[in-house]
C-alpha positions as CSV (number, residue, x, y, z in Angstrom):
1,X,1.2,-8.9,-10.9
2,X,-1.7,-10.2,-12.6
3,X,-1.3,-7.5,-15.7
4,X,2.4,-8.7,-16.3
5,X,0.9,-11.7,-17.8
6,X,-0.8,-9.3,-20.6
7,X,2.0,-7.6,-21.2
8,X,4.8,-9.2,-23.4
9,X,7.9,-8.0,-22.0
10,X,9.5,-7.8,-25.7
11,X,6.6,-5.9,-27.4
12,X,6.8,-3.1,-24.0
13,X,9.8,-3.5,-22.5
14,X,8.9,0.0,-20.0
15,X,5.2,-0.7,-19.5
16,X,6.6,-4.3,-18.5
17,X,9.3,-3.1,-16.1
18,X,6.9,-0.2,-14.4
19,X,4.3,-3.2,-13.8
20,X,6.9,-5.5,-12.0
21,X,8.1,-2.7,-9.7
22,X,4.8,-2.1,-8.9
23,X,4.2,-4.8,-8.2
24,X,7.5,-6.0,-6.0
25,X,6.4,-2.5,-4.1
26,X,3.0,-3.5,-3.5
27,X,4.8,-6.8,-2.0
28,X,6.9,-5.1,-0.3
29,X,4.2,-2.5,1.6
30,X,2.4,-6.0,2.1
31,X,5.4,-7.7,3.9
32,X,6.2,-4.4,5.8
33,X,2.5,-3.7,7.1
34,X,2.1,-7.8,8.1
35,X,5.7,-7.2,10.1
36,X,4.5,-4.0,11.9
37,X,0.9,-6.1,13.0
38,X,2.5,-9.2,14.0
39,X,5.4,-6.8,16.3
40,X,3.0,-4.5,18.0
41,X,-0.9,-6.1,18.4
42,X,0.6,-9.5,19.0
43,X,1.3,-9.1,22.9
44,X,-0.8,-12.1,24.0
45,X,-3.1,-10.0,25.5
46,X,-6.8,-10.0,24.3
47,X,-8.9,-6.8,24.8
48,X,-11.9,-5.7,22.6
49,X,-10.1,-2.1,21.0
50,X,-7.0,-0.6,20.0
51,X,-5.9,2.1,21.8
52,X,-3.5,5.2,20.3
53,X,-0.8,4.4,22.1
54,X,-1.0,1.2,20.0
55,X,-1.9,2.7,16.7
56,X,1.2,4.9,17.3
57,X,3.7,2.6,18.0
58,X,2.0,0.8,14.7
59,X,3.0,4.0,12.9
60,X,6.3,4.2,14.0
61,X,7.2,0.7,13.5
62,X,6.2,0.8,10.2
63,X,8.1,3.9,9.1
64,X,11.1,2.4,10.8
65,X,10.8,-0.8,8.9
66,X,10.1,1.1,5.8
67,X,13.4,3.3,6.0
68,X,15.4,0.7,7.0
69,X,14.4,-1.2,4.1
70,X,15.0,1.1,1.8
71,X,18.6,1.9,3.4
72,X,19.2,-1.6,2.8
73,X,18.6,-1.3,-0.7
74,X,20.6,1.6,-1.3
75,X,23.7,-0.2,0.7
76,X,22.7,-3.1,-1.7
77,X,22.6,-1.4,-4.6
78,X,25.4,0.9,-4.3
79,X,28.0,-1.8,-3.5
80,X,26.7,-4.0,-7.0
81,X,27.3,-0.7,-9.0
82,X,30.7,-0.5,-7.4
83,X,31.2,-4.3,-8.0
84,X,30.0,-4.0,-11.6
85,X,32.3,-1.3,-12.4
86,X,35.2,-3.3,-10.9
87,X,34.9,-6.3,-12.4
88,X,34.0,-4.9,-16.2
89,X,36.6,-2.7,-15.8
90,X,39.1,-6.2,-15.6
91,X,38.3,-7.1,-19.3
């Protein structure tokens, strides 16, 4: 995010809008790996390793998060396209 301040959104309006997903992605990847750590290493139990079993369910929990996220989005996004459409259609 720190290259959006460089960038003058007027002066490079698509180098300024690939930075800011970038960087919402690289927030997002952040928030999702953070999630998937805190659900499956944080049983309460201390030991000294992680075992496979572990670094599996990691995996899995991660690519569920990171599905479901994005299914979210498209839910998201497809019902403001339809609301868009509907209510500039009104005019």
């Amino acid at each position: 995010m720190a290259a959006l301040t460089i960038v003058k959104e007027k002066d490079y309006p698509k180098l300024n809008a690939i930075l800011f997903g970038e960087g919402i992605v690289n927030d997002a990847v952040s928030i999702l790996i953070f999630e998937t750590i805190v659900n499956v290493f944080s049983k309460g139990t201390k030991h000294e390793g992680i075992s496979g079993g572990e670094l599996g369910m990691a995996l899995v929990h991660f690519i569920y998060l990171s599905f479901a996220s994005i299914g979210i989005g498209i839910l998201f996004g497809i019902t403001s396209a339809i609301v868009t459409k509907r209510v500039s259609t009104l005019k």
